[in-house]
N, C-alpha and C positions, 0 to 999 in steps of 0.2 A: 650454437645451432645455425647452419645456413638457412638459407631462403630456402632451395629445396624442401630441407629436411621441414621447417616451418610449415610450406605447404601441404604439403604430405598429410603432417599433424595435423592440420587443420580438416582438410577434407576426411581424414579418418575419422574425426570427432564426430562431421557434419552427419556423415554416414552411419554412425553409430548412433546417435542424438535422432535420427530420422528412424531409425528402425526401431527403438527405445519409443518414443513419442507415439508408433504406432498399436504397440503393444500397451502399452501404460491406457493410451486414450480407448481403448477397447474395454479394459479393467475399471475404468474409472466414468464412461462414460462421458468424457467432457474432449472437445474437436482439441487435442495438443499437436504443436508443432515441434520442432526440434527445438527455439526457441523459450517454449516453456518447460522442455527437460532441463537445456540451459541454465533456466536462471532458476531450475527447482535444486540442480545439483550445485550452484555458490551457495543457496541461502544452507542444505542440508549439511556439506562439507563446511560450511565455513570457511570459505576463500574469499580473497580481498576479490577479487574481479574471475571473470571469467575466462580469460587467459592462462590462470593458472591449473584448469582440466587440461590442455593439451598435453602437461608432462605426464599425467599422468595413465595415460593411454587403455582408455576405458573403452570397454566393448557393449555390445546391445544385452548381454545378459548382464553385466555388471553395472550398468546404469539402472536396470530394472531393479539389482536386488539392492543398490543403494536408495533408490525413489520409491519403495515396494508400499511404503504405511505412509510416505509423503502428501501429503493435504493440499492437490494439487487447486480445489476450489477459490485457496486466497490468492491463486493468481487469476481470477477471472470477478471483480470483486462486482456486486451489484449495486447500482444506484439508487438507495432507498427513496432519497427527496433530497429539493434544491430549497431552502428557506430563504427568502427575501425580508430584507430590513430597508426603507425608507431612510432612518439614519444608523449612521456607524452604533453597535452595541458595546465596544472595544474601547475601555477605558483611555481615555486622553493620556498623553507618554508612554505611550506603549511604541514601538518600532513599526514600521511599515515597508514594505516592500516599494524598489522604488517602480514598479508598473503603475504602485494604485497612486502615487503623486504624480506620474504622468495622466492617468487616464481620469485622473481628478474628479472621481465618483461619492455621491453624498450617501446612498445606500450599498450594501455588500450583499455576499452570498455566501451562504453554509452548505456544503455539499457532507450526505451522510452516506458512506458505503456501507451494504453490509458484505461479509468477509474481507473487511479491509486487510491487507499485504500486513499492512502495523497495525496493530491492535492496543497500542499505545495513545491516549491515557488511558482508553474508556472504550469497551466493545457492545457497542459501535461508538464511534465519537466523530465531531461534526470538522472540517476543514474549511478554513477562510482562506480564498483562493488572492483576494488581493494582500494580505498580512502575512501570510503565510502560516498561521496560527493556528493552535488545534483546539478545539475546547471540549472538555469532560461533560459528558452529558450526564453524569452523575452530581457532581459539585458546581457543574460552570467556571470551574477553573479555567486558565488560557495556560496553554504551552508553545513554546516556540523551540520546534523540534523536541527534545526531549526534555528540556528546561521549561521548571512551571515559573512563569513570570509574575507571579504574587498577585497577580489580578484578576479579577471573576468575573462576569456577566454579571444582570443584574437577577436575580429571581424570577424576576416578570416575563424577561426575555426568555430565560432558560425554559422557562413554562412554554414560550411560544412555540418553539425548537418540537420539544417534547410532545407539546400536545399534534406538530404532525404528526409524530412518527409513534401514536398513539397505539396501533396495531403491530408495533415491531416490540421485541424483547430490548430492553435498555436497561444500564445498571441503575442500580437504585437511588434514590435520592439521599445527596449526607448533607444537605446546609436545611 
């Protein structure tokens, strides 16, 4: 494919994904851009990257009927609560990102989405933004990415977590 023809693809897409976005966000109620047709039509198709819609030369009616039942809310996710810890809760030998050995902090923070994009472990489940860690609001397991790293929070803690997010739906407790 030349550059031309590339560009071509491109802007055909842009223009299709804009007229798609407009119709969608009317049905759906939520402000969409072309942007979030974008990355609703990788996650529905199942394509490595977003690149890979140009071949396939999608129009504003066939974006619609492939994004038609699409759950466009978990790209817009909400921020339940930030939890604050004085000291690390994260079992000593665990891995860390190397920001938080630069920024060399004694306390972390748990951020909870609700409609998070991943709904992995635990929906909703909490994210350490220096470890990069996820932890199950059901068990206090810790995952790094999708890997459970065999270490838990402590109870006490998980209670802390939990008892904010008191008025929100959380999975049940298994420990």
């Amino acid at each position: 494919m030349n550059q031309s023809d590339l560009s071509e693809d491109i802007c055909q897409f842009l223009d299709a994904a804009v007229q798609a976005a407009e119709v969608l966000s009317r049905k759906t109620n939520l402000p969409l851009d072309h942007s979030h047709v974008e990355s609703a039509l990788v996650l529905e198709l199942n394509l490595a990257s977003s690149v890979d819609l140009l071949e396939r030369h999608l129009d504003k009616d066939r974006i619609c009927s492939i994004l038609v039942n699409f759950n466009f809310k978990r790209l817009f996710p909400k921020l339940l609560d930030v939890v604050h810890f004085d000291e690390s809760i994260i079992p000593n030998g665990l891995p860390r990102k190397l920001t938080e050995v630069t920024v060399r902090a004694n306390g972390e923070q748990w951020r909870i989405h609700q409609n998070d994009d991943d709904p992995f472990p635990s929906n909703p489940h909490a994210h350490n933004l220096s470890s990069g860690l996820k932890l199950h609001l059901g068990t206090g397991e810790l995952y790094d990415k999708t890997r459970n790293t065999k270490n838990k929070v402590s109870r006490q803690n998980l209670d802390v977590i939990r008892a904010r997010l008191s008025k929100f739906t959380l999975p049940a407790m298994t420990r």
